[in-house]
PDB file with one MODEL, atoms N, CA, C and O in Angstrom:
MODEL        1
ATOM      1  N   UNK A   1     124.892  91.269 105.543  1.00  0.00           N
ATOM      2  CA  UNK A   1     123.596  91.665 105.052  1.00  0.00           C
ATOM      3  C   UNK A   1     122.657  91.804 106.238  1.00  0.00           C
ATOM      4  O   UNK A   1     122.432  91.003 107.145  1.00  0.00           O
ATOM      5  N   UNK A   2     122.135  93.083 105.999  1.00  0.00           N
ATOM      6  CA  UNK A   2     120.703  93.057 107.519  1.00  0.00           C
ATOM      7  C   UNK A   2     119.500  92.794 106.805  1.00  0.00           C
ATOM      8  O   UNK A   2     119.165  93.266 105.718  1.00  0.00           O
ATOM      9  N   UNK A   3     118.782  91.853 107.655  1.00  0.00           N
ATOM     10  CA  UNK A   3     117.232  92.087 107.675  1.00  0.00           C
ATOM     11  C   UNK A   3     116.517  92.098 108.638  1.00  0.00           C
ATOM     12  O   UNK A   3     116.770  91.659 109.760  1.00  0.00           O
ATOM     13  N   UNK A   4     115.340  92.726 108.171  1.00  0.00           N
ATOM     14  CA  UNK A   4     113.943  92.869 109.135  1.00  0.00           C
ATOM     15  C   UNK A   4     113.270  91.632 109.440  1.00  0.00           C
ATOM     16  O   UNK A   4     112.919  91.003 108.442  1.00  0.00           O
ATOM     17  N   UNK A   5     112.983  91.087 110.621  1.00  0.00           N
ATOM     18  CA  UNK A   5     112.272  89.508 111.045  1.00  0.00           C
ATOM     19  C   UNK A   5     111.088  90.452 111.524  1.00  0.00           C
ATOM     20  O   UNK A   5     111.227  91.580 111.996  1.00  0.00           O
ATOM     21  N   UNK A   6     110.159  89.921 111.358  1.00  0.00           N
ATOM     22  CA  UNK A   6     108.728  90.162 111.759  1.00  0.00           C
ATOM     23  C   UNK A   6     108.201  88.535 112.741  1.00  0.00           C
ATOM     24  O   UNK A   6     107.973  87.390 112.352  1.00  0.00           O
ATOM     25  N   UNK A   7     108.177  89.233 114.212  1.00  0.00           N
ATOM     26  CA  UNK A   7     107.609  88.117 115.159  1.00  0.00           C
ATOM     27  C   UNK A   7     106.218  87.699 114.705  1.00  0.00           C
ATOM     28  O   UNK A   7     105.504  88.414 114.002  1.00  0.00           O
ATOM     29  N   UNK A   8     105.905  86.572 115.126  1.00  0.00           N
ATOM     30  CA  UNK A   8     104.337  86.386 115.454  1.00  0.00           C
ATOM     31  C   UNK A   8     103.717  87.479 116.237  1.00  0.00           C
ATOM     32  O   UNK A   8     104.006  88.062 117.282  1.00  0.00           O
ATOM     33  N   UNK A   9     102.412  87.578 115.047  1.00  0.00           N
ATOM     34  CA  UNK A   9     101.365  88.433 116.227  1.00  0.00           C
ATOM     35  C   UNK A   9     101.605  87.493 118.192  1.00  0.00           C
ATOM     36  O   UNK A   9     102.055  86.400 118.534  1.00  0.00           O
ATOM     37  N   UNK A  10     101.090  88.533 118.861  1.00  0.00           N
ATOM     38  CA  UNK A  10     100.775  87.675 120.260  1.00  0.00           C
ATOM     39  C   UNK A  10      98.978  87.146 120.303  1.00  0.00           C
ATOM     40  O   UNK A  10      98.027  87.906 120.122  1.00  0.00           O
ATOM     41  N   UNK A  11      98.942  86.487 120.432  1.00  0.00           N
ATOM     42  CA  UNK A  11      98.171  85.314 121.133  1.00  0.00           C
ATOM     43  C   UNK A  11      96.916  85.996 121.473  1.00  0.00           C
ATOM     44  O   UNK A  11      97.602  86.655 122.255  1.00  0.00           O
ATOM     45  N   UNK A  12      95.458  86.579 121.673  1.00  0.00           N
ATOM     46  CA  UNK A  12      95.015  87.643 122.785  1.00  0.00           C
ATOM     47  C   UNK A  12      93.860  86.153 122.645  1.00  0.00           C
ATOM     48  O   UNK A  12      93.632  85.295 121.793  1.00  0.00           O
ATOM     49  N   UNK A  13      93.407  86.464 123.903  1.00  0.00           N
ATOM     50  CA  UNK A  13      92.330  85.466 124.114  1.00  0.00           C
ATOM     51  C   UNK A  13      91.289  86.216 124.186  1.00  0.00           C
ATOM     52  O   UNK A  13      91.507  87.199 124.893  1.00  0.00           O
ATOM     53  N   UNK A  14      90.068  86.168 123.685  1.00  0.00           N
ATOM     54  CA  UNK A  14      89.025  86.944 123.550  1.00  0.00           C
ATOM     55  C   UNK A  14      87.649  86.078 123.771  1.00  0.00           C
ATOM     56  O   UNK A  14      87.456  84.892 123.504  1.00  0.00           O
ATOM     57  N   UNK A  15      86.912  86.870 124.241  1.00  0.00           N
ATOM     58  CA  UNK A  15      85.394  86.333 124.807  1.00  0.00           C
ATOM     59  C   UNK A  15      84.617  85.940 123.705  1.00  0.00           C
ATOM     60  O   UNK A  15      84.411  84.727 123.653  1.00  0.00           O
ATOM     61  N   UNK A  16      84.025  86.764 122.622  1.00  0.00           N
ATOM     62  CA  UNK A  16      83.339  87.026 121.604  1.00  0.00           C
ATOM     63  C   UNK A  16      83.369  87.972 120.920  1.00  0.00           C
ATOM     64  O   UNK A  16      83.948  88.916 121.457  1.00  0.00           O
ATOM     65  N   UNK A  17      82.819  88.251 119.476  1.00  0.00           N
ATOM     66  CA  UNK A  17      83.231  89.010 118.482  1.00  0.00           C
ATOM     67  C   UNK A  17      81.936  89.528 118.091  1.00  0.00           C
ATOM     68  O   UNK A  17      80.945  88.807 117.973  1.00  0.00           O
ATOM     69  N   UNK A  18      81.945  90.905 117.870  1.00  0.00           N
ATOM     70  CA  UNK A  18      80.231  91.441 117.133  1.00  0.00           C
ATOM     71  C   UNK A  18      80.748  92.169 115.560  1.00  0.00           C
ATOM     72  O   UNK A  18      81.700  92.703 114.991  1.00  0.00           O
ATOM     73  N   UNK A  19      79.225  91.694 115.377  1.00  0.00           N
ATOM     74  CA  UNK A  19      78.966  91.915 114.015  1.00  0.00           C
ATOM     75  C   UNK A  19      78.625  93.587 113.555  1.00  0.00           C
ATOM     76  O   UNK A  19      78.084  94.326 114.377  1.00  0.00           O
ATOM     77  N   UNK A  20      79.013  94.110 112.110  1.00  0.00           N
ATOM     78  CA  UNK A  20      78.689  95.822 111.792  1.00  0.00           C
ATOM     79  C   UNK A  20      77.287  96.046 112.372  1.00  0.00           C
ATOM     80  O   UNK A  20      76.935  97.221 112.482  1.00  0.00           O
ATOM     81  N   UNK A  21      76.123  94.727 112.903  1.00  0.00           N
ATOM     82  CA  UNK A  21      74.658  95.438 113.148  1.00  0.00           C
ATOM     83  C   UNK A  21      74.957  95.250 114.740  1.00  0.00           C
ATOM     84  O   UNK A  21      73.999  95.846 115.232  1.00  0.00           O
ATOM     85  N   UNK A  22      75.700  94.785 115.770  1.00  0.00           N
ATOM     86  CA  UNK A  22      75.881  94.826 116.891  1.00  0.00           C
ATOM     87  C   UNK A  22      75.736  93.702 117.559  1.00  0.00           C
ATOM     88  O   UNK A  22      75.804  93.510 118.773  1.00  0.00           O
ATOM     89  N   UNK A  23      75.531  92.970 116.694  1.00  0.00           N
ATOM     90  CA  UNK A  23      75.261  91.324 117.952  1.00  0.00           C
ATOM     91  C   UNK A  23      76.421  90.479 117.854  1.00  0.00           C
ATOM     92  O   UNK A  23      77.074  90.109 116.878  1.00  0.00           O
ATOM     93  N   UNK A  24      76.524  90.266 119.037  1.00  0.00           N
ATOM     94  CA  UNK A  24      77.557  89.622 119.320  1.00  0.00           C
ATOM     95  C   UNK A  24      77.650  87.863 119.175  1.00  0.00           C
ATOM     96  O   UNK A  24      76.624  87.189 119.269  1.00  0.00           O
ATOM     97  N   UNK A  25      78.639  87.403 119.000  1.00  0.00           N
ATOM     98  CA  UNK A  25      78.819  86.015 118.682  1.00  0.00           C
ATOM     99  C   UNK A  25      79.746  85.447 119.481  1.00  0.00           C
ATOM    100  O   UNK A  25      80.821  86.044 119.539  1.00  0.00           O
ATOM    101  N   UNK A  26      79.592  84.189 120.285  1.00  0.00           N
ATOM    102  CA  UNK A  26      80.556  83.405 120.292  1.00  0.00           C
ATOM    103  C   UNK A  26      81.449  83.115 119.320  1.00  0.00           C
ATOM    104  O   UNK A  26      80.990  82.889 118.200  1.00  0.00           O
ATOM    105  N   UNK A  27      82.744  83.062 119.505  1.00  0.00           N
ATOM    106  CA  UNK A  27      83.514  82.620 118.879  1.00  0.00           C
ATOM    107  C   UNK A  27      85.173  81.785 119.136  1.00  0.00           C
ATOM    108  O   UNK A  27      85.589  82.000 120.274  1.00  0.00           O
ATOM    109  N   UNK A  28      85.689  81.310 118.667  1.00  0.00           N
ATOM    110  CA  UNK A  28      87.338  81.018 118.909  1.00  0.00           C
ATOM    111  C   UNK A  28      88.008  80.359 117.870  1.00  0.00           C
ATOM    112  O   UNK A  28      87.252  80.306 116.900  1.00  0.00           O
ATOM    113  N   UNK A  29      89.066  79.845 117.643  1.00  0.00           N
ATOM    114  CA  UNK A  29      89.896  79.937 116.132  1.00  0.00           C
ATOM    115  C   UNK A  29      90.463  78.525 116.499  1.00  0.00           C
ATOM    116  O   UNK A  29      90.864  78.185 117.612  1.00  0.00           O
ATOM    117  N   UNK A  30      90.434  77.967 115.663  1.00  0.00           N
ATOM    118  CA  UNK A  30      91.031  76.716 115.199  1.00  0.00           C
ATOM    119  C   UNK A  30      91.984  76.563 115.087  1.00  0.00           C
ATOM    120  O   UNK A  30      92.552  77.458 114.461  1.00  0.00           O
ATOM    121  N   UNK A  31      92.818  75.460 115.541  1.00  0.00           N
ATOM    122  CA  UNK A  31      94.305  74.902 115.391  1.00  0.00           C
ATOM    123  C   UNK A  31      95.271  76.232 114.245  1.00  0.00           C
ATOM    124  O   UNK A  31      96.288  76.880 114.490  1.00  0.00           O
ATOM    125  N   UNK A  32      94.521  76.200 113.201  1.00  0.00           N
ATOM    126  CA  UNK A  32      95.336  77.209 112.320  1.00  0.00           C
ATOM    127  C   UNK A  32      95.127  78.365 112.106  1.00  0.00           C
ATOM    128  O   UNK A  32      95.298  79.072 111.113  1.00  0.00           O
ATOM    129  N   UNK A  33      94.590  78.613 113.481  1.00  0.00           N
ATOM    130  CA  UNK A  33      93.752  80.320 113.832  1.00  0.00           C
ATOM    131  C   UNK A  33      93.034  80.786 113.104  1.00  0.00           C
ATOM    132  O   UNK A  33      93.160  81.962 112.764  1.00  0.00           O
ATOM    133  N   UNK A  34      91.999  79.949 112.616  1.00  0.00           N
ATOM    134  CA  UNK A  34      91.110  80.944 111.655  1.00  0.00           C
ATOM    135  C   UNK A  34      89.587  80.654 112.815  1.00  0.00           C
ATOM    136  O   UNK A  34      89.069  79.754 113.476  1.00  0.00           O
ATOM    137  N   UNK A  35      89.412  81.977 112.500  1.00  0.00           N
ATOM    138  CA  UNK A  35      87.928  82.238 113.835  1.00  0.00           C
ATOM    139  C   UNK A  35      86.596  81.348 112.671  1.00  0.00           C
ATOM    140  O   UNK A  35      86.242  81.271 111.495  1.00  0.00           O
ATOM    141  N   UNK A  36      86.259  80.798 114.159  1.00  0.00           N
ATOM    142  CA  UNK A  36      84.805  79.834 113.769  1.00  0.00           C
ATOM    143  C   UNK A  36      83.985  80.347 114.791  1.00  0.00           C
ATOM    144  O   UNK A  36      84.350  80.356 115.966  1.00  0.00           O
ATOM    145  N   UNK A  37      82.983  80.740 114.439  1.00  0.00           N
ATOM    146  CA  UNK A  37      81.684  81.551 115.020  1.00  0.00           C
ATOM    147  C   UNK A  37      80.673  80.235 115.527  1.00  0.00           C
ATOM    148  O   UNK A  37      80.039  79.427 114.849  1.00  0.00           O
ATOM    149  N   UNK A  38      80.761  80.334 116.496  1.00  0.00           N
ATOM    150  CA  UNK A  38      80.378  78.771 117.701  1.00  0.00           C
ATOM    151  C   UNK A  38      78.565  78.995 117.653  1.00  0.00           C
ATOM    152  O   UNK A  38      77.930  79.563 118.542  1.00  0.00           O
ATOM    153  N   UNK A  39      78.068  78.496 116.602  1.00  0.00           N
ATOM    154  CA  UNK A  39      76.646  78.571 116.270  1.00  0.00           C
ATOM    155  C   UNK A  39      76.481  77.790 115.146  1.00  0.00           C
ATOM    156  O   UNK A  39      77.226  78.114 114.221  1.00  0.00           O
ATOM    157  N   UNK A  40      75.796  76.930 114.948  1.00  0.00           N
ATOM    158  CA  UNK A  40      74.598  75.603 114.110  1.00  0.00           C
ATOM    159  C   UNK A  40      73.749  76.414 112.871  1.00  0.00           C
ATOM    160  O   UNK A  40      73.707  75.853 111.776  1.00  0.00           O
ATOM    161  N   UNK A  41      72.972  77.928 113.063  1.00  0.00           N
ATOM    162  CA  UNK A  41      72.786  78.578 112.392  1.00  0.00           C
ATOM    163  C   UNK A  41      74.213  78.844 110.870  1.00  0.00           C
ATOM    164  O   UNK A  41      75.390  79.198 110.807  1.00  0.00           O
ATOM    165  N   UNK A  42      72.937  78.325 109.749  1.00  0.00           N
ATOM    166  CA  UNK A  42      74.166  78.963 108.208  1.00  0.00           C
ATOM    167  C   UNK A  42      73.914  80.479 108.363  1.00  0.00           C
ATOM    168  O   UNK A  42      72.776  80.928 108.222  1.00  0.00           O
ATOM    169  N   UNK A  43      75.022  81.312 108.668  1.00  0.00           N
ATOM    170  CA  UNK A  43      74.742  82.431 108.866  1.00  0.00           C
ATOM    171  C   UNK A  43      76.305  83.654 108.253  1.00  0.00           C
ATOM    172  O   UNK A  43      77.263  83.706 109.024  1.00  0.00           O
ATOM    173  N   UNK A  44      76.356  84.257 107.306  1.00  0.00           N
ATOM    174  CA  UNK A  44      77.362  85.072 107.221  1.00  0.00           C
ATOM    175  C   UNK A  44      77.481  86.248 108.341  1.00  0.00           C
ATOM    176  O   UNK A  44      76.507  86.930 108.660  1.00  0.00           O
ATOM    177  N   UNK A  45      78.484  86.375 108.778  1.00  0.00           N
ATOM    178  CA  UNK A  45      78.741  87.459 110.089  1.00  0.00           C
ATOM    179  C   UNK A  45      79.935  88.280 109.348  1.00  0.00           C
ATOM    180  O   UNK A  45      80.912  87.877 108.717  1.00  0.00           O
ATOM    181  N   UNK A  46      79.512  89.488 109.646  1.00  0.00           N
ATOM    182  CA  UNK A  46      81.158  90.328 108.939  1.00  0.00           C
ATOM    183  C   UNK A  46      81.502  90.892 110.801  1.00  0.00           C
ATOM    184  O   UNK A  46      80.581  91.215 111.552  1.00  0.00           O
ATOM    185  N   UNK A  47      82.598  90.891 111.113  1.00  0.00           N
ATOM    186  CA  UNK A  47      83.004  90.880 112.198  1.00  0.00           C
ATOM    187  C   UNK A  47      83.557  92.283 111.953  1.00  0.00           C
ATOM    188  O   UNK A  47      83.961  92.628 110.842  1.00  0.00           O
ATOM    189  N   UNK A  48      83.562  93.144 113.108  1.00  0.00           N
ATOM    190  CA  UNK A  48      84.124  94.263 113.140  1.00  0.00           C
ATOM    191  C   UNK A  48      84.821  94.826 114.448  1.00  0.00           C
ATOM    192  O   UNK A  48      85.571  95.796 114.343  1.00  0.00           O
ATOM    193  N   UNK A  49      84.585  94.235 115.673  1.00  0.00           N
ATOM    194  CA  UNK A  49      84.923  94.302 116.780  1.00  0.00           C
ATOM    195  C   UNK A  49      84.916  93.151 117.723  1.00  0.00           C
ATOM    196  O   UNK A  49      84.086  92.247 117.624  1.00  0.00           O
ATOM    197  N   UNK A  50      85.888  93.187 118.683  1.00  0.00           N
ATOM    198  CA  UNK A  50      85.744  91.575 119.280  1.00  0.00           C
ATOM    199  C   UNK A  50      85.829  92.453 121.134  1.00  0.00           C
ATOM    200  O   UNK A  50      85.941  93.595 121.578  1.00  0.00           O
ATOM    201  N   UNK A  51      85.705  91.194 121.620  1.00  0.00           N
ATOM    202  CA  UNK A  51      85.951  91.527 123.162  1.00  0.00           C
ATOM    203  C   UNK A  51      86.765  91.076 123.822  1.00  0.00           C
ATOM    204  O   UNK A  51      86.634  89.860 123.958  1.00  0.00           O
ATOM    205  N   UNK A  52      87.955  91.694 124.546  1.00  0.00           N
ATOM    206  CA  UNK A  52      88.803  91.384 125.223  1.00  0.00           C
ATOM    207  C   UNK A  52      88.569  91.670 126.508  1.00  0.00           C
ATOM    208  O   UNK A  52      88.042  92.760 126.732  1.00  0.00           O
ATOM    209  N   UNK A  53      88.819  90.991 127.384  1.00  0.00           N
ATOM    210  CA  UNK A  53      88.831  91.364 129.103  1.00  0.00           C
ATOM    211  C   UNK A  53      87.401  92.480 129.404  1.00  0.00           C
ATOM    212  O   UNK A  53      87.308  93.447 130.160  1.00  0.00           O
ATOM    213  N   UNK A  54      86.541  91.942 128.590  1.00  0.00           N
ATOM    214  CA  UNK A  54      85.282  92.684 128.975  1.00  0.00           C
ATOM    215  C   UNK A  54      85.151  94.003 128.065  1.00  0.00           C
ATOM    216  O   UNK A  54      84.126  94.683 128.013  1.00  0.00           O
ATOM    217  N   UNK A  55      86.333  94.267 127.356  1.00  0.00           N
ATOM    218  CA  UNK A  55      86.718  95.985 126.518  1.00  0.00           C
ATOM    219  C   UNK A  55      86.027  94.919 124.973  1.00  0.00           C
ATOM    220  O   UNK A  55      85.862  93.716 124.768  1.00  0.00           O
ATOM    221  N   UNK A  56      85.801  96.179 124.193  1.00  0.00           N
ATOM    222  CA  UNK A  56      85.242  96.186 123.203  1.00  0.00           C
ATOM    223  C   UNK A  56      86.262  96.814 122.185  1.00  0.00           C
ATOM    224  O   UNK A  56      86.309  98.042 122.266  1.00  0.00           O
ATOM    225  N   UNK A  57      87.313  96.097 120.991  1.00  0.00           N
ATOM    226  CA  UNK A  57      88.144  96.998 120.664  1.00  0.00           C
ATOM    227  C   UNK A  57      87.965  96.401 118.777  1.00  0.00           C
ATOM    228  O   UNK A  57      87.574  95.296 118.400  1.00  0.00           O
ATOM    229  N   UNK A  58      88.403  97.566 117.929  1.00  0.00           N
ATOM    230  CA  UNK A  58      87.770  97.487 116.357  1.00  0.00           C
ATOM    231  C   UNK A  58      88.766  95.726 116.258  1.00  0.00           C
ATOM    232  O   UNK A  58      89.586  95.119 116.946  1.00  0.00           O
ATOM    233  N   UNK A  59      88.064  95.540 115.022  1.00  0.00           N
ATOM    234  CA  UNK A  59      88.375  94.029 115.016  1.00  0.00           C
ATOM    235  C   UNK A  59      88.197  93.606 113.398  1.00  0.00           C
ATOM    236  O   UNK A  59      87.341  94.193 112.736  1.00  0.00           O
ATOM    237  N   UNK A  60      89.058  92.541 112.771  1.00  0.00           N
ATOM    238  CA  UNK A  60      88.609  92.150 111.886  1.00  0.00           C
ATOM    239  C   UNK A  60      88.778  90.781 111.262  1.00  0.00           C
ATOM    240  O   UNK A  60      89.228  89.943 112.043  1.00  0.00           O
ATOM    241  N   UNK A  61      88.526  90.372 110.064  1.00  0.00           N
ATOM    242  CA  UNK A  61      88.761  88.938 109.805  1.00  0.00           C
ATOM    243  C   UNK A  61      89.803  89.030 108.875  1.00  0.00           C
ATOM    244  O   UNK A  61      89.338  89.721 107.969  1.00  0.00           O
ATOM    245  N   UNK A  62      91.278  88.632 108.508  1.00  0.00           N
ATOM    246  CA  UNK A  62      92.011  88.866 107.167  1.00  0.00           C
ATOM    247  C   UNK A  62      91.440  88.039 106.098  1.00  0.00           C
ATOM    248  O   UNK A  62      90.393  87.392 106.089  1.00  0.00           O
ATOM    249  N   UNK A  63      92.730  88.256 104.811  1.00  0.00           N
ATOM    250  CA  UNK A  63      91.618  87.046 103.804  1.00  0.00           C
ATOM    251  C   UNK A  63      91.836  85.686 104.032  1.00  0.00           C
ATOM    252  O   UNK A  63      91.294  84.846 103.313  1.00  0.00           O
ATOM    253  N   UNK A  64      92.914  85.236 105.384  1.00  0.00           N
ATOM    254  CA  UNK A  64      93.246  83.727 105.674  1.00  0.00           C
ATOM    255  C   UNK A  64      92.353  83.786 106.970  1.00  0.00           C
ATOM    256  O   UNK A  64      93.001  83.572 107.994  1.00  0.00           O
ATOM    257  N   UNK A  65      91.081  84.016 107.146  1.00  0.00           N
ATOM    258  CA  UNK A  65      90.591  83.916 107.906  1.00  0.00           C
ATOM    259  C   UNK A  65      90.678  84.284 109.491  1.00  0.00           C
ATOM    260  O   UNK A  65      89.691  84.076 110.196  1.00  0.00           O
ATOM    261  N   UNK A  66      91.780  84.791 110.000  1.00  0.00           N
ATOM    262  CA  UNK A  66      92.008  84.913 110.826  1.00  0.00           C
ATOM    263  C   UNK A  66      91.396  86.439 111.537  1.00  0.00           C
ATOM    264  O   UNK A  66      91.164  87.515 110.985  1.00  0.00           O
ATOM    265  N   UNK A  67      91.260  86.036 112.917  1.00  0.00           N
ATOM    266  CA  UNK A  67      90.849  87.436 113.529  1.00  0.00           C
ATOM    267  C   UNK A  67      91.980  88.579 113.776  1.00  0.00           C
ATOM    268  O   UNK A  67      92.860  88.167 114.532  1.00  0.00           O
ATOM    269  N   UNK A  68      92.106  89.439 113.485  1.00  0.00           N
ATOM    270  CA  UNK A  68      93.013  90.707 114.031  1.00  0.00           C
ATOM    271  C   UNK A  68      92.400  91.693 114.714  1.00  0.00           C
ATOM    272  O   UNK A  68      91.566  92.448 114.215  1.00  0.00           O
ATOM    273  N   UNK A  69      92.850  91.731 116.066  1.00  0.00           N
ATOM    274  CA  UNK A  69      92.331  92.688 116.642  1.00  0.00           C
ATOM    275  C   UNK A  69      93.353  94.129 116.940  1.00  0.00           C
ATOM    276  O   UNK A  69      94.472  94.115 117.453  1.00  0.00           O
ATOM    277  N   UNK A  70      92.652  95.233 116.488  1.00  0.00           N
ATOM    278  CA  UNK A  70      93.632  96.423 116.980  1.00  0.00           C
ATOM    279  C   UNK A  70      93.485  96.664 118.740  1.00  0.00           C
ATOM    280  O   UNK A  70      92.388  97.011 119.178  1.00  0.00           O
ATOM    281  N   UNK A  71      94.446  96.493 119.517  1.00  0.00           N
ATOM    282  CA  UNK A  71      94.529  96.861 120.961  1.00  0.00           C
ATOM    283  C   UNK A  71      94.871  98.139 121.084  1.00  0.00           C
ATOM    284  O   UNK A  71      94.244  98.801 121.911  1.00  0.00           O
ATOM    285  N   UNK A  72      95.908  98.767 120.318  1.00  0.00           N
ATOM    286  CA  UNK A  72      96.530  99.765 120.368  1.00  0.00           C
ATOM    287  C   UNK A  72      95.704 100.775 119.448  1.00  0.00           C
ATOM    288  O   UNK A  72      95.618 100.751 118.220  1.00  0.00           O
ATOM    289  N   UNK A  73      95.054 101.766 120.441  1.00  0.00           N
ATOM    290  CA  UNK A  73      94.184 102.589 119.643  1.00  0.00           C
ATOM    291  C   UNK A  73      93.449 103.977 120.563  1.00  0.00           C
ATOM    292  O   UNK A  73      92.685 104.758 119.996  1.00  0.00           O
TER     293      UNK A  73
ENDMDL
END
């Protein structure tokens, strides 16, 4: 019998993440990779792009919280 294995995403380490109005946020993900937006402010952020190595690439949150970033684009 064959099957398809699907690896882990890779790892990307990222600076900060901006929001659909453009401001950007600190951020980084918790033990079980779900992104926590590094601010004291109660504040909803819809994330749409994050920053890698200084690049700016589309970005998002899934429904387990986690960040996905598209590199390939």
């Amino acid at each position: 019998m064959m099957g398809l294995f699907r690896s882990d995403p890779p790892v990307v380490d990222f600076e900060a993440v901006m929001d659909t109005d453009g401001v950007t946020w600190q951020a980084f993900t918790d033990e079980d990779g779900v992104l926590v937006i590094d601010t004291d402010a109660d504040v909803e952020v819809f994330v749409n792009r994050a920053i890698v190595g200084g690049f700016v690439y589309p970005a998002w949150v899934d429904d387990y919280g986690r960040l996905v970033i598209e590199l390939d684009g």
